[in-house]
C-alpha positions in Angstrom: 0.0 0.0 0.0 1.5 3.6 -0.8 1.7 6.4 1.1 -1.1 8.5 -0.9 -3.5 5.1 -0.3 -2.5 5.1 3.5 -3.1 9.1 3.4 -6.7 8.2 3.0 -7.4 5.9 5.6 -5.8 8.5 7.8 -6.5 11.6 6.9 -10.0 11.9 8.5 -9.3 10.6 11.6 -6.1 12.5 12.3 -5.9 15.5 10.6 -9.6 16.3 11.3 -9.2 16.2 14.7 -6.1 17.8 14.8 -8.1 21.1 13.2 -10.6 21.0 16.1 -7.8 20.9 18.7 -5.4 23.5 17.2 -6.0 26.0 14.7 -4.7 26.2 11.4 -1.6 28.5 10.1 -4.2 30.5 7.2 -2.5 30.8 4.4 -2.2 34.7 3.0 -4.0 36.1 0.1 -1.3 36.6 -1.6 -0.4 32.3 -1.6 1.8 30.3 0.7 3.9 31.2 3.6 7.3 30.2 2.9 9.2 29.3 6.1 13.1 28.1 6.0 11.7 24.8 7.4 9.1 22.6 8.1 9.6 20.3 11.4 7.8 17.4 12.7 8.5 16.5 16.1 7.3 12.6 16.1 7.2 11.3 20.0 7.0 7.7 21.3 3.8 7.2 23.7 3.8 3.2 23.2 2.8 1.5 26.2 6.9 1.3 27.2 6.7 4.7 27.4 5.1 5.7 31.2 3.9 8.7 32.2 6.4 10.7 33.5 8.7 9.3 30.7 6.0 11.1 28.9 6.0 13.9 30.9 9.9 14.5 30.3 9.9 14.4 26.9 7.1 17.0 26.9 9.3 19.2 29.1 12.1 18.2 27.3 11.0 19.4 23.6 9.5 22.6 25.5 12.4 23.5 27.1 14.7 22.6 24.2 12.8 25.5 21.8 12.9 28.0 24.9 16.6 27.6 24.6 18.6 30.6 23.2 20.9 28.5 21.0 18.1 26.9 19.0 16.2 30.5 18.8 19.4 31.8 17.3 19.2 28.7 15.0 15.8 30.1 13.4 16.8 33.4 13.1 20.2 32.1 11.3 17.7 31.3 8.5 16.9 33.0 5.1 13.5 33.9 6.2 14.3 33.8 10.0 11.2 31.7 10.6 10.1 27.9 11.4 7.0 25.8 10.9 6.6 22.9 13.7 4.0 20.2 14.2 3.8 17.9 16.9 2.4 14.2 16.8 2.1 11.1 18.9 2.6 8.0 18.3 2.5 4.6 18.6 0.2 1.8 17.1 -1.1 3.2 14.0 -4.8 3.6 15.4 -3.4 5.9 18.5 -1.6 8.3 16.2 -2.4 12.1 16.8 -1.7 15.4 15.7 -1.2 17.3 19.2 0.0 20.5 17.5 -1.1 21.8 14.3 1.6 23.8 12.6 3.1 26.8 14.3 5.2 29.6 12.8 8.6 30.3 15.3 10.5 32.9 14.7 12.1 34.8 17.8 11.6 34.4 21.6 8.0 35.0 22.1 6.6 32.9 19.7 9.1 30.3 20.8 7.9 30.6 24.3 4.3 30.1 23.3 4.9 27.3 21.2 6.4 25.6 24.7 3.6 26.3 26.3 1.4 24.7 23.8 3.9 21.8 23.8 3.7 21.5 27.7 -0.5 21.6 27.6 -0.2 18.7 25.3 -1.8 15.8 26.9 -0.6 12.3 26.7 -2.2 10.3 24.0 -3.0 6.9 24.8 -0.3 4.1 23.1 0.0 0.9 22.2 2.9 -0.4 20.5 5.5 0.6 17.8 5.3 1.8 14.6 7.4 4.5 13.3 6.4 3.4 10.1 3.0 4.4 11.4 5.0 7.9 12.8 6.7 8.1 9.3 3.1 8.1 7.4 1.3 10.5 9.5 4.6 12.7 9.2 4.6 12.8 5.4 1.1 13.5 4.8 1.0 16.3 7.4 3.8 17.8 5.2 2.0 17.9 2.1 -1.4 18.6 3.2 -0.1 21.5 4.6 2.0 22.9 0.9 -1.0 25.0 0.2 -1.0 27.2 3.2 2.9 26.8 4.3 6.0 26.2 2.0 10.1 25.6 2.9 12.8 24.5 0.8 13.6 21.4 3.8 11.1 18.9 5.5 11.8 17.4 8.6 10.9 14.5 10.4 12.0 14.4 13.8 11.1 10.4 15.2 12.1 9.8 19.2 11.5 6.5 20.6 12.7 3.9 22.7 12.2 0.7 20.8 11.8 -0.6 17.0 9.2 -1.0 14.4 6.5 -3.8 15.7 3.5 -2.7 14.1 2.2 -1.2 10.9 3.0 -1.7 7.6 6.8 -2.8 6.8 9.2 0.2 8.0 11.8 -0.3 4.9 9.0 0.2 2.6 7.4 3.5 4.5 11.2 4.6 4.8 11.8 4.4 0.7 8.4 6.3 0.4 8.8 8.8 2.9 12.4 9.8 1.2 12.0 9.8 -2.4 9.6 13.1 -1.3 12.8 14.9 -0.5 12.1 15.1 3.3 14.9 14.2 5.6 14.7 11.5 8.6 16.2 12.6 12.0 16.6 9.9 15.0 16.4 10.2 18.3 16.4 7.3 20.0 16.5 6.9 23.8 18.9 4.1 25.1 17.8 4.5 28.8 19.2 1.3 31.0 16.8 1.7 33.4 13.8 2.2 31.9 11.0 -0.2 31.0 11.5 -0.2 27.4 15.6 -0.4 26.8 16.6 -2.0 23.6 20.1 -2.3 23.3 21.7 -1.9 20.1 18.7 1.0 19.2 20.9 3.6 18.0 22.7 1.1 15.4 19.0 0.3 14.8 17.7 4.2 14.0 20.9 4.6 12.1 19.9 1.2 9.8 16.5 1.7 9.3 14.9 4.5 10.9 17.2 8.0 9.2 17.7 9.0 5.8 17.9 11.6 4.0 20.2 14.7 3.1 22.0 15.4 5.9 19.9 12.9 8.4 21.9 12.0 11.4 21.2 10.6 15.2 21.7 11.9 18.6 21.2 9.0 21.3 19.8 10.2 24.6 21.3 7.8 27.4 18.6 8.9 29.7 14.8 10.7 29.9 16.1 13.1 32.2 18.6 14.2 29.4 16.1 14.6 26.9 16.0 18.6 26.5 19.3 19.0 26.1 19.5 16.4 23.1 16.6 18.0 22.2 18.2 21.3 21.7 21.5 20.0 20.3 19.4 18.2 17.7 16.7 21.4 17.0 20.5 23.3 16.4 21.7 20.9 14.0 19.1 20.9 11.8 17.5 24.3 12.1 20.9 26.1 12.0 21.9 27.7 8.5 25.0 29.3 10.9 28.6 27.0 10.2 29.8 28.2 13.4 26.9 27.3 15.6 26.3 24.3 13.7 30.5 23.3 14.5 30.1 24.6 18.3 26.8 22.0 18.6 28.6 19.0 16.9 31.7 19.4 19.2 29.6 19.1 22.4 31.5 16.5 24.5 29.6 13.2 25.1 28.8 12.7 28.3 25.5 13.9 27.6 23.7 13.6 24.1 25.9 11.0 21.7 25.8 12.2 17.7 26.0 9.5 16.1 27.8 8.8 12.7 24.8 8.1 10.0 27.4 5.1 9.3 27.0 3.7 12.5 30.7 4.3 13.9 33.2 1.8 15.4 33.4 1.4 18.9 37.1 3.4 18.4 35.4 6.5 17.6 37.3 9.6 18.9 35.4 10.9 21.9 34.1 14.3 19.6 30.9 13.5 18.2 31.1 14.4 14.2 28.3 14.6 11.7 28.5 12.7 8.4 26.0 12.4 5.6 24.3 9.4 4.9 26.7 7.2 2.7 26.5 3.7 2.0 25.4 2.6 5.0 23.8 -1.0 5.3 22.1 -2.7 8.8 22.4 -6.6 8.9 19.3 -7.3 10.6 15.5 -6.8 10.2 14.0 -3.0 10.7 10.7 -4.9 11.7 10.3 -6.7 14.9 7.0 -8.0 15.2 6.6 -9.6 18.6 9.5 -7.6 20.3 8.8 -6.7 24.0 7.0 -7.6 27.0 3.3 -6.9 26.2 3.8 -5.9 22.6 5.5 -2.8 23.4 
């Protein structure tokens, strides 16, 4: 099934409920409003995921566009300005939009997009599909062409496990890149949490990232969330060389950038960027089954 077919079985659901929760960017008389980019923050709420897991991502996103550095990251920009959207998900029935798109483009409407991140509630979850995450993504970006426009397309996916429901993730991945949008991982690698799947970063750099310029930033614990947060918002939103160097050089005792390539285990201690090459994952992007009660 391709993505336009999968568009329809969603599109009512989600993106109809998504207009009565939020409002709409309108679109100018004049036609389109062109932003530098358009982001989609993607956020795990499978059943692995409790609620103040939950809760510290929310905080963590929220306090991650609050943040100077990524603020200075917007206005680095051609235009100076942002579009963001926000969804949840998990099995593909319990995917929402929680945040229509929003225009960012200096403190204040930074600090009220936070505050509409942080009023969010929790959607209820089920299991794992970013394939699921990837769809709703995609169509959200095109739906949206005739009212916002950017030269780069985002998808942001954080999560804590891999693709165990929904359609195949390779397929959805091929799909959701030959429309020119870019993949970004964030996957959280947290040893004492419910839902720890080692190995998940070599996983979101296999199957789950793509794209010009996609890369990965592991998060080694929820309570460090916001600041990988930031240093990812920075990295992508960032048309500035020397912010953009200052954020890859942060030392890695907090967030991990990971190379696209999935890096040897003799990888100096400076993180480093690199552009998706010819990278290939040995095992199976879809693990159907994986988890203590279908996570």
């Amino acid at each position: 099934m391709s993505i336009k077919t999968a568009c329809k079985v969603l599109a009512s659901a989600l993106l109809c409920a998504s207009a009565l929760a939020w409002p709409a960017v309108s679109a100018p008389a004049a036609g389109p409003l062109n932003v530098d980019l358009k982001l989609i923050i993607a956020t795990d709420v499978s059943r692995s995921i409790n609620d103040e897991e939950a809760l510290l991502q929310r905080e963590g996103t929220a306090e991650a566009f609050m943040s100077p550095e990524v603020v200075k990251a917007i206005q680095s920009g051609a235009l100076g300005r942002i579009a963001v959207a926000m969804i949840d998900w998990s099995s593909p029935e319990f995917d929402r939009v929680v945040l229509d798109w929003t225009v960012v483009s200096d403190k204040a409407s930074a600090d009220a997009l936070a505050g509409r991140i942080r009023s969010a509630p929790r959607t209820p979850g089920r299991r794992t599909s970013i394939s699921s995450a990837l769809e709703l993504g995609a169509l959200l970006l095109e739906a949206s062409e005739k009212n916002i426009r950017a030269t780069r397309r985002v998808i942001d996916v954080s999560g804590d496990g891999p693709n165990n429901d929904g359609r195949q993730l390779g397929e959805v991945h091929k799909e959701v890149i030959a429309q020119n949008i870019v993949v970004n991982g964030l996957p959280i690698m947290d040893e004492n949490a419910n839902g720890y799947y080692p190995g998940l970063d070599k996983y979101y750099a296999g199957c789950v990232v793509g794209g010009r310029g996609a890369f990965v930033v592991v998060v080694k614990s929820f309570k460090e969330f916001a600041q990988a947060m930031r240093r990812k918002l920075i990295l992508e939103i960032s048309q500035n060389e020397s912010q953009i160097r200052q954020a890859e050089n942060e030392p890695q005792s907090r967030a991990l950038l990971q190379n696209i390539a999935a890096a040897p285990q003799s990888a100096p201690a400076q993180a480093q960027i690199i552009r998706p090459g010819n990278n290939e994952y040995s095992e199976q992007c879809d693990r159907n089954g994986f988890g203590f009660g279908g996570f």
